[in-house]
C-alpha positions as CSV (number, residue, x, y, z in Angstrom):
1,X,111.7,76.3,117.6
2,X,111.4,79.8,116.3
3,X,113.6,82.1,117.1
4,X,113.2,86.1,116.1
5,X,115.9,88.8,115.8
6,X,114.5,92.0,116.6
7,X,117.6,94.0,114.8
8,X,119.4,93.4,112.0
9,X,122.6,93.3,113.7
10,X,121.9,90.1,115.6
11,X,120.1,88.8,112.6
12,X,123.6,89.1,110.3
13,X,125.3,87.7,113.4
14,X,123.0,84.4,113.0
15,X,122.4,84.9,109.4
16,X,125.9,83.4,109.5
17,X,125.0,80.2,111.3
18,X,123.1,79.6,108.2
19,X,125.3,79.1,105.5
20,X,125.2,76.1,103.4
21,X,121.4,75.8,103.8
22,X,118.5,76.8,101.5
23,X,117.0,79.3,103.1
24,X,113.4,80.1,101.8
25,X,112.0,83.9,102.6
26,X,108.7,85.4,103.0
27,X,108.4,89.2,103.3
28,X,105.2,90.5,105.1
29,X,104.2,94.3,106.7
30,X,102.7,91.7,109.3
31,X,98.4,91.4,110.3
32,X,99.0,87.8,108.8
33,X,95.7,85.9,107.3
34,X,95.8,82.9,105.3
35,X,97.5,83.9,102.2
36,X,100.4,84.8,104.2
37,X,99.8,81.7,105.6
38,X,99.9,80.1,101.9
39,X,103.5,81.4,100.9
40,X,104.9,80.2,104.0
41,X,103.6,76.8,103.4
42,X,104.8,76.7,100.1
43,X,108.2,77.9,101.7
44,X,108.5,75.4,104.4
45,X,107.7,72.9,101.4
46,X,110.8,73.8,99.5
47,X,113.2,75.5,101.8
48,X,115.4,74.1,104.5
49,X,115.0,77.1,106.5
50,X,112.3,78.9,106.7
51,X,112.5,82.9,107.4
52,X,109.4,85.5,107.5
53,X,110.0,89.0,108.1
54,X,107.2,91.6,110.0
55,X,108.3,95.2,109.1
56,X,105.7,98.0,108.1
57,X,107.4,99.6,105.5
58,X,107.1,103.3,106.1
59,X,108.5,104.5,103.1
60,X,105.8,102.4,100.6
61,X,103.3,104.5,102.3
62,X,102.4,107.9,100.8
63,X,99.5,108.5,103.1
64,X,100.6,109.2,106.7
65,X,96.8,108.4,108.1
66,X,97.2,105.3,106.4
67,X,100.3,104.2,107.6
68,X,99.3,105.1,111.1
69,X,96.0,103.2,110.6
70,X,97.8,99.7,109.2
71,X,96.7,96.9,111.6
72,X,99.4,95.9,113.7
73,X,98.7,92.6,115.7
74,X,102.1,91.3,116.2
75,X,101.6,88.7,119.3
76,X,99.2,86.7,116.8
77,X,101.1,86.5,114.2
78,X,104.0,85.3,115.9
79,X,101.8,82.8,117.1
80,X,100.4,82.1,113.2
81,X,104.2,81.2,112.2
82,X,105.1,79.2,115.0
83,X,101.9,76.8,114.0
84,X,103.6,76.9,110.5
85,X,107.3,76.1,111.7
86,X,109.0,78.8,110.6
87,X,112.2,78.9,111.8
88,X,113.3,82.6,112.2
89,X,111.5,86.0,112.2
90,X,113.0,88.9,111.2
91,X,111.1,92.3,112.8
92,X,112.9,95.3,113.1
93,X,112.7,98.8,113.6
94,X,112.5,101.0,110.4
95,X,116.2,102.8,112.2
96,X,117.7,99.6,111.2
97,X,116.6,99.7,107.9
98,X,116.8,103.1,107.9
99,X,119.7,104.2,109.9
100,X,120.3,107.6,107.8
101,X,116.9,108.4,106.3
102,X,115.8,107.7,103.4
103,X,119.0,108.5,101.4
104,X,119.2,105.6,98.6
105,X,116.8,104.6,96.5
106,X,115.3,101.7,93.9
107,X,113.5,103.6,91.3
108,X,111.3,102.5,88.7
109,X,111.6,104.1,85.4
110,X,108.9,104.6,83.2
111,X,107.0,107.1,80.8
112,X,104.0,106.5,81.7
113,X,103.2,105.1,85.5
114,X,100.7,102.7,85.9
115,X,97.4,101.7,88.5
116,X,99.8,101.7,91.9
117,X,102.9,103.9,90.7
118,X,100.4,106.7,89.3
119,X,98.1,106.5,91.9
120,X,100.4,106.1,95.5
121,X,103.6,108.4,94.2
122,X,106.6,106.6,95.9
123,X,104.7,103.2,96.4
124,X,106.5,101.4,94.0
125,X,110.1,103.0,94.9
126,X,109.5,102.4,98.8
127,X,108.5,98.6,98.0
128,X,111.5,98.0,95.6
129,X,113.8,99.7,98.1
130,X,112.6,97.5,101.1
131,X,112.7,94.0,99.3
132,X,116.4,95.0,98.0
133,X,117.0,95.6,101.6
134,X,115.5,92.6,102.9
135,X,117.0,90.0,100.0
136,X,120.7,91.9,100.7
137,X,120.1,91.1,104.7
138,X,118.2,87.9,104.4
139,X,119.9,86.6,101.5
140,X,117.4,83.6,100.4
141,X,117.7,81.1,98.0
142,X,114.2,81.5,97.0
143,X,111.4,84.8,98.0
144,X,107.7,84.1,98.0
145,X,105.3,87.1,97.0
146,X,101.4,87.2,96.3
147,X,99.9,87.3,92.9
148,X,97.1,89.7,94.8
149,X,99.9,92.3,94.5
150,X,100.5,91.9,91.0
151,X,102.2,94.8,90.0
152,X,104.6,94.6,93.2
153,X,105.2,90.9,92.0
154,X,105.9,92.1,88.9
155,X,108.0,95.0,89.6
156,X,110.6,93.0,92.7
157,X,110.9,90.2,89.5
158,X,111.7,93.0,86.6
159,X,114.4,94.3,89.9
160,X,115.4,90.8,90.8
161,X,116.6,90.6,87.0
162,X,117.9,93.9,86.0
163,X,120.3,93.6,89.2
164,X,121.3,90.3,88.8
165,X,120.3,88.8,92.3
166,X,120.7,85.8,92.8
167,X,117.5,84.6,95.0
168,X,114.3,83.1,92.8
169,X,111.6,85.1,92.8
170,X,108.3,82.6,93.2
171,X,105.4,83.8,92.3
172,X,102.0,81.9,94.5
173,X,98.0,82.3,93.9
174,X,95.7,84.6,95.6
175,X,93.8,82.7,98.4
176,X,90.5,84.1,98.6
177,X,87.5,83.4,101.0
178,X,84.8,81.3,99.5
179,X,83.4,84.9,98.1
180,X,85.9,85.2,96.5
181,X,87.6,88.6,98.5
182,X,90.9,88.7,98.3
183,X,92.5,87.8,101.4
184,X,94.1,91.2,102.6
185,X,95.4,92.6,106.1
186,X,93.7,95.5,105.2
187,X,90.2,93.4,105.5
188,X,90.5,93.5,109.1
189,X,89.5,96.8,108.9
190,X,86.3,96.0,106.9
191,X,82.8,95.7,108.9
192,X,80.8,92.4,108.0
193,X,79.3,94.1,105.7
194,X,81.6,95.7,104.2
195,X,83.1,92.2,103.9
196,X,79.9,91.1,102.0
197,X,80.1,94.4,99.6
198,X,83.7,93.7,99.0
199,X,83.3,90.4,97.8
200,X,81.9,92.8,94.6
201,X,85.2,93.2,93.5
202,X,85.9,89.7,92.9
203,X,82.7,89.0,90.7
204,X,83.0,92.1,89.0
205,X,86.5,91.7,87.8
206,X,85.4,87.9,86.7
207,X,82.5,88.5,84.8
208,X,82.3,91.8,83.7
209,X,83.0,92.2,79.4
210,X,85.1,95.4,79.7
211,X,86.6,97.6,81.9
212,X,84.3,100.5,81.9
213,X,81.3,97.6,82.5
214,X,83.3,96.2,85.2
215,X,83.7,99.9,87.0
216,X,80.1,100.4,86.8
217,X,79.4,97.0,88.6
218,X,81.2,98.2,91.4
219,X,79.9,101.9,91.4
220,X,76.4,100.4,91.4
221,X,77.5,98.2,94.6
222,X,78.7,101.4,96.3
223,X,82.3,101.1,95.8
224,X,84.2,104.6,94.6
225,X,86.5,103.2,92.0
226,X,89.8,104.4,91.5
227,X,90.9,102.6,88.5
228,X,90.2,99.2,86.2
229,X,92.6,98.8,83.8
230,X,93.9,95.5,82.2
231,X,97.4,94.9,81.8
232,X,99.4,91.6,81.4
233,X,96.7,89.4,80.5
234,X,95.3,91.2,83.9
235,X,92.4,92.8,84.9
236,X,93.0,95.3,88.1
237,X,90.8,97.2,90.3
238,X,91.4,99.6,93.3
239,X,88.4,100.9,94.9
240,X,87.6,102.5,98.5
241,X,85.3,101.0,101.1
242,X,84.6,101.8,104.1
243,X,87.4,104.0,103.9
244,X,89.7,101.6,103.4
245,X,91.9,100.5,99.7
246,X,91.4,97.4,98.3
247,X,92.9,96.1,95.2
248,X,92.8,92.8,93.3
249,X,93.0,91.3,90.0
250,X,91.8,88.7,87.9
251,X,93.5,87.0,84.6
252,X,91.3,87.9,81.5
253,X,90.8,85.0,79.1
254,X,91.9,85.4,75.5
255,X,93.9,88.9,76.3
């Protein structure tokens, strides 16, 4: 039966209750779809117990508007993981996790910032400080993160190993719909067309020769680009629709 601690306090308490298990983890901001789905059944495949945490992160966000606008469906979701079996929730207040502010921090150093870290200052300091949180409270023997958010993945690995933790970060494929969108909570916000026009981003990254062709697919589509850039064997893109940020990736061959 599922069982969901709505403080940390009580979830240390039972955290306890725990020990000698493999405990498998799967972080989410909630407004689950099926690539959530997809970690946690890769989770429940390799994991005695299964936990999933729902926390909005406030301090990832450097837009207020869109924090405030981040789809919040919590009643379903709770539904969505009981269907799956997880075994506990974890879905806090940001006091808990923040009792005193925002005093301590993870910070990525670099020369020159890149895609997600140049353009959302903080982003990648408020999603690095959260997952150190959440692996210090939950304490897993293995965390699950999309390869949608690539650089994120990236970034909690490159943490994971400079600070010696001791929980295996597992890297699982983007689900996509048969379009070939990214699955995304932010989709949700997306009218069917813009669902349709989204699906752009997908083909674009896939097939396009270069970067600057690949930004010009979308612009003719009607998508304002922020960036495509390749990096890591990658191909990236962040564009706006609809008024709402989308991102994905793709693997380029031969790079």
């Amino acid at each position: 039966m599922i069982h969901v601690c709505e403080d940390v306090p009580a979830w240390l308490n039972r955290r306890r209750t725990r020990e000698g298990k493999s405990i498998g983890f799967v972080p989410t901001m909630g407004a689950l779809h099926r690539g959530h789905a997809s970690l946690v059944e890769r989770c429940r495949a390799e994991n005695q117990i299964v936990v999933v945490s729902i926390f909005v992160n406030p301090t990832q966000f450097n837009d207020p508007k869109d924090l405030k606008k981040y789809p919040r469906t919590v009643y379903q979701d709770l539904a969505l993981l009981k269907s799956l079996g997880v075994d506990e929730v974890l879905a806090p207040p940001p006091a808990d996790f923040y009792p005193h502010g925002y005093r301590y921090k993870v910070e990525p150093v670099t020369d020159a910032p890149l895609m997600e870290a140049a353009c959302r200052p903080g982003f990648l300091q408020g999603v690095l400080t959260i997952v150190m949180k959440l692996l210090n409270v939950v304490r897993p023997r293995r965390a699950y993160f999309g390869e949608k958010d690539y650089q994120q993945l990236r970034s909690v690995k490159e943490m994971a190993e400079e600070f010696f933790l001791s929980t295996e970060i597992v890297a699982c494929p983007t689900v996509r719909a048969e379009s070939g969108l990214a699955e995304s909570s932010r989709n949700a916000r997306l009218s069917p067309e813009g669902l349709e026009q989204a699906a752009t981003i997908y083909r674009s990254l896939r097939t396009a020769k270069s970067c600057a062709t690949a930004r010009a697919m979308l612009q003719a589509e009607g998508l304002e680009v922020e960036y495509v850039e390749e990096h890591w064997g990658r191909r990236f893109a962040a564009v706006f629709l609809e008024g709402v940020r989308l991102i994905d990736n793709v693997p380029v061959k031969g790079r």
